[in-house]
C-alpha positions, 0 to 999 in steps of 0.5 A: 781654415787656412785663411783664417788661421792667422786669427786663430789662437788654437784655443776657445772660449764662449762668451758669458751668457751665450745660451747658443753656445757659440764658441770664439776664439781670436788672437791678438799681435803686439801693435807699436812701431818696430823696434822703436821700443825694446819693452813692446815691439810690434808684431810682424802681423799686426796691421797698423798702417798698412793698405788693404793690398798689404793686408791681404799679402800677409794674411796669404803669407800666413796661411800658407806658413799654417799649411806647411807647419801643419803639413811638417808638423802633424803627425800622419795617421792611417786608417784601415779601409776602402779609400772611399769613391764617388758612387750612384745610386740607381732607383728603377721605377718598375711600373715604367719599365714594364709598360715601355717592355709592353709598348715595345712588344706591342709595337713591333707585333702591329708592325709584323702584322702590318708587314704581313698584310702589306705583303700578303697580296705578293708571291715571293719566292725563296731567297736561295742562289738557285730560286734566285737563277731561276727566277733571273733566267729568263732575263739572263737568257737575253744576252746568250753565251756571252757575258760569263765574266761580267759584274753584276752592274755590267750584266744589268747594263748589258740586259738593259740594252737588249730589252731597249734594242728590242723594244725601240728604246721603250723596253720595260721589265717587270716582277710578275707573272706569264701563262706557261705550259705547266700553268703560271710562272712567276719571273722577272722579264718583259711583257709580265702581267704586274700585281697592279694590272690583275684584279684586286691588286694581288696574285692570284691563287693557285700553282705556279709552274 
Protein backbone atom coordinates (compact mmCIF):
# COMPACT_ATOMS: atom_id res chain seq x y z
CA UNK A 1 0.00 0.00 0.00
CA UNK A 2 2.95 2.26 0.87
CA UNK A 3 4.72 1.89 -2.65
CA UNK A 4 1.56 2.53 -4.09
CA UNK A 5 0.55 5.29 -2.24
CA UNK A 6 2.05 7.75 -4.56
CA UNK A 7 -0.94 6.69 -7.17
CA UNK A 8 -3.60 6.94 -4.73
CA UNK A 9 -5.93 9.48 -4.44
CA UNK A 10 -7.89 8.17 -1.47
CA UNK A 11 -10.96 8.37 -3.21
CA UNK A 12 -12.39 5.53 -6.01
CA UNK A 13 -14.65 5.28 -8.70
CA UNK A 14 -15.77 2.10 -10.91
CA UNK A 15 -15.71 2.33 -14.56
CA UNK A 16 -19.12 2.67 -16.26
CA UNK A 17 -20.29 -0.85 -17.35
CA UNK A 18 -17.76 -2.73 -15.22
CA UNK A 19 -20.21 -5.94 -14.18
CA UNK A 20 -16.82 -6.98 -12.14
CA UNK A 21 -17.03 -4.27 -10.27
CA UNK A 22 -13.50 -3.63 -10.11
CA UNK A 23 -12.93 -0.50 -8.44
CA UNK A 24 -10.04 2.15 -9.49
CA UNK A 25 -8.62 4.95 -8.14
CA UNK A 26 -5.51 6.78 -9.51
CA UNK A 27 -4.02 10.28 -9.22
CA UNK A 28 -2.81 12.97 -11.54
CA UNK A 29 0.36 15.61 -10.83
CA UNK A 30 0.48 19.18 -12.76
CA UNK A 31 3.15 18.35 -15.61
CA UNK A 32 5.20 21.61 -16.96
CA UNK A 33 8.39 22.94 -16.41
CA UNK A 34 8.87 24.58 -12.79
CA UNK A 35 8.31 27.47 -12.01
CA UNK A 36 8.50 28.55 -15.82
CA UNK A 37 4.72 29.41 -15.75
CA UNK A 38 3.02 30.79 -12.45
CA UNK A 39 -0.73 29.66 -13.95
CA UNK A 40 0.46 25.95 -14.26
CA UNK A 41 3.61 24.91 -12.38
CA UNK A 42 4.79 21.31 -12.31
CA UNK A 43 4.60 19.08 -9.59
CA UNK A 44 7.16 17.79 -7.65
CA UNK A 45 5.85 14.28 -8.61
CA UNK A 46 5.34 14.04 -11.88
CA UNK A 47 7.69 12.36 -13.92
CA UNK A 48 8.64 14.09 -17.34
CA UNK A 49 12.37 13.79 -18.05
CA UNK A 50 13.38 11.74 -15.57
CA UNK A 51 15.16 8.34 -15.64
CA UNK A 52 13.83 5.18 -14.33
CA UNK A 53 16.76 5.38 -11.36
CA UNK A 54 15.01 8.79 -10.72
CA UNK A 55 11.52 7.54 -10.68
CA UNK A 56 12.16 4.87 -8.45
CA UNK A 57 13.89 7.32 -5.64
CA UNK A 58 10.82 9.66 -5.77
CA UNK A 59 8.24 6.93 -5.47
CA UNK A 60 10.40 5.58 -2.36
CA UNK A 61 10.52 8.91 -1.11
CA UNK A 62 6.81 9.26 -1.39
CA UNK A 63 6.16 6.04 0.24
CA UNK A 64 7.85 6.47 3.26
CA UNK A 65 6.33 10.31 3.45
CA UNK A 66 2.83 8.16 3.42
CA UNK A 67 4.31 5.94 6.27
CA UNK A 68 5.25 8.83 8.53
CA UNK A 69 1.82 10.80 7.67
CA UNK A 70 0.10 7.79 8.64
CA UNK A 71 1.97 7.04 11.43
CA UNK A 72 1.58 10.84 12.71
CA UNK A 73 -1.66 11.19 11.61
CA UNK A 74 -4.07 8.24 12.35
CA UNK A 75 -5.53 7.97 15.25
CA UNK A 76 -4.46 4.66 17.53
CA UNK A 77 -7.00 2.43 18.69
CA UNK A 78 -7.10 -0.25 21.09
CA UNK A 79 -8.89 -3.33 20.73
CA UNK A 80 -9.57 -5.29 23.85
CA UNK A 81 -8.26 -8.95 23.75
CA UNK A 82 -5.71 -11.76 23.61
CA UNK A 83 -2.67 -10.41 21.25
CA UNK A 84 -3.06 -13.23 19.08
CA UNK A 85 0.25 -16.16 18.46
CA UNK A 86 0.94 -18.51 16.21
CA UNK A 87 -0.34 -21.98 17.02
CA UNK A 88 -0.38 -25.76 15.91
CA UNK A 89 -2.87 -27.82 15.41
CA UNK A 90 -2.21 -31.30 16.31
CA UNK A 91 -4.28 -34.10 14.74
CA UNK A 92 -3.43 -37.78 16.08
CA UNK A 93 -4.31 -40.73 14.16
CA UNK A 94 -5.59 -43.09 16.68
CA UNK A 95 -5.31 -46.33 14.90
CA UNK A 96 -1.53 -45.66 14.25
CA UNK A 97 -0.46 -44.89 17.62
CA UNK A 98 -2.23 -48.19 18.94
CA UNK A 99 -0.77 -50.45 16.73
CA UNK A 100 2.85 -48.80 17.24
CA UNK A 101 1.89 -49.42 21.33
CA UNK A 102 1.01 -52.89 20.32
CA UNK A 103 4.13 -53.38 18.16
CA UNK A 104 6.22 -51.91 21.21
CA UNK A 105 4.64 -54.11 23.53
CA UNK A 106 5.04 -56.79 21.22
CA UNK A 107 8.50 -56.44 20.97
CA UNK A 108 9.79 -56.14 24.03
CA UNK A 109 7.80 -59.79 25.21
CA UNK A 110 9.65 -61.65 21.86
CA UNK A 111 12.80 -60.00 23.56
CA UNK A 112 12.12 -61.03 27.20
CA UNK A 113 11.28 -64.44 25.81
CA UNK A 114 14.13 -64.76 24.10
CA UNK A 115 16.52 -63.28 27.01
CA UNK A 116 15.07 -66.12 28.95
CA UNK A 117 15.51 -68.89 26.61
CA UNK A 118 19.13 -67.73 25.91
CA UNK A 119 19.76 -67.78 29.52
CA UNK A 120 17.70 -70.62 30.78
CA UNK A 121 20.67 -73.24 30.27
CA UNK A 122 22.91 -70.87 32.78
CA UNK A 123 22.81 -71.15 36.94
CA UNK A 124 23.24 -67.65 38.07
CA UNK A 125 23.52 -66.73 41.35
CA UNK A 126 22.39 -63.71 43.28
CA UNK A 127 23.63 -60.32 42.58
CA UNK A 128 24.29 -59.23 46.36
CA UNK A 129 28.11 -58.42 47.74
CA UNK A 130 27.93 -61.49 49.90
CA UNK A 131 27.02 -64.18 46.78
CA UNK A 132 29.23 -61.84 44.83
CA UNK A 133 32.49 -62.92 47.94
CA UNK A 134 31.50 -66.21 47.74
CA UNK A 135 31.18 -66.74 44.29
CA UNK A 136 35.05 -64.98 43.86
CA UNK A 137 36.36 -66.96 47.09
CA UNK A 138 38.00 -69.33 45.58
CA UNK A 139 40.05 -67.11 43.14
CA UNK A 140 40.65 -64.32 45.92
CA UNK A 141 42.06 -67.21 48.21
CA UNK A 142 45.02 -67.43 45.79
CA UNK A 143 46.67 -64.57 46.59
CA UNK A 144 46.34 -65.24 50.65
CA UNK A 145 46.77 -62.36 53.23
CA UNK A 146 48.07 -59.92 51.21
CA UNK A 147 46.30 -58.02 48.99
CA UNK A 148 43.65 -55.89 51.40
CA UNK A 149 44.11 -52.53 50.03
CA UNK A 150 44.54 -53.49 46.36
CA UNK A 151 42.02 -51.92 43.80
CA UNK A 152 39.72 -54.01 41.95
CA UNK A 153 42.24 -54.10 38.56
CA UNK A 154 45.05 -54.38 41.02
CA UNK A 155 43.71 -57.67 42.73
CA UNK A 156 42.86 -58.88 38.94
CA UNK A 157 46.28 -58.44 37.84
CA UNK A 158 47.64 -60.06 41.03
CA UNK A 159 45.34 -63.18 40.63
CA UNK A 160 46.20 -63.50 37.01
CA UNK A 161 49.67 -63.87 37.92
CA UNK A 162 49.28 -66.74 40.24
CA UNK A 163 47.05 -68.80 38.21
CA UNK A 164 49.93 -67.98 35.28
CA UNK A 165 52.76 -68.90 37.66
CA UNK A 166 50.97 -71.76 38.54
CA UNK A 167 50.03 -73.01 35.12
CA UNK A 168 53.38 -72.14 33.38
CA UNK A 169 51.86 -69.05 31.93
CA UNK A 170 48.70 -71.20 30.23
CA UNK A 171 46.52 -70.42 33.33
CA UNK A 172 42.81 -70.39 32.44
CA UNK A 173 39.90 -69.27 34.74
CA UNK A 174 36.39 -70.03 34.10
CA UNK A 175 32.57 -69.77 35.17
CA UNK A 176 31.29 -73.06 36.20
CA UNK A 177 31.22 -75.83 38.24
CA UNK A 178 33.33 -78.47 40.27
CA UNK A 179 32.08 -81.68 42.46
CA UNK A 180 32.38 -80.72 46.32
CA UNK A 181 31.81 -82.66 49.21
CA UNK A 182 28.24 -81.47 49.74
CA UNK A 183 27.64 -81.93 45.96
CA UNK A 184 27.90 -79.42 43.08
CA UNK A 185 29.31 -75.89 43.42
CA UNK A 186 29.08 -73.53 41.28
CA UNK A 187 32.35 -70.43 40.97
CA UNK A 188 34.69 -68.65 39.26
CA UNK A 189 38.43 -70.36 39.18
CA UNK A 190 40.37 -72.67 37.54
CA UNK A 191 39.89 -76.39 36.28
CA UNK A 192 35.71 -75.52 36.27
CA UNK A 193 33.80 -77.70 34.07
CA UNK A 194 32.28 -74.74 31.57
CA UNK A 195 28.29 -74.89 30.36
CA UNK A 196 30.08 -75.54 26.77
CA UNK A 197 31.84 -79.03 27.82
CA UNK A 198 28.67 -80.64 30.01
CA UNK A 199 26.09 -82.47 27.74
CA UNK A 200 23.70 -80.46 25.94
CA UNK A 201 25.41 -77.33 26.51
CA UNK A 202 23.63 -76.23 29.89
CA UNK A 203 24.02 -76.94 33.69
CA UNK A 204 22.86 -79.77 34.84
CA UNK A 205 20.10 -80.20 37.40
CA UNK A 206 19.96 -80.64 40.48
CA UNK A 207 21.47 -78.65 44.09
CA UNK A 208 24.17 -76.90 44.30
CA UNK A 209 26.42 -76.89 47.48
Amino acid sequence: MAAASIALSGRYTNPIGDPMKHWQQYQLYPYGTANTHAQNPSSYWETDTLTPQQIGSRMAEFAIGSLTGMATLNPNTTIPGTLPTLGFQLSVKWRYVIALMFCIVGVHCFLVWLIVFIARPVAIPGDSNLVTARLLQGMVGKIGEKGGLLQGREIADAIQREVSGSAGGRGSVGYGIRDGKEGMVLEVGEGMVRRKELPAGKFPEGEYA
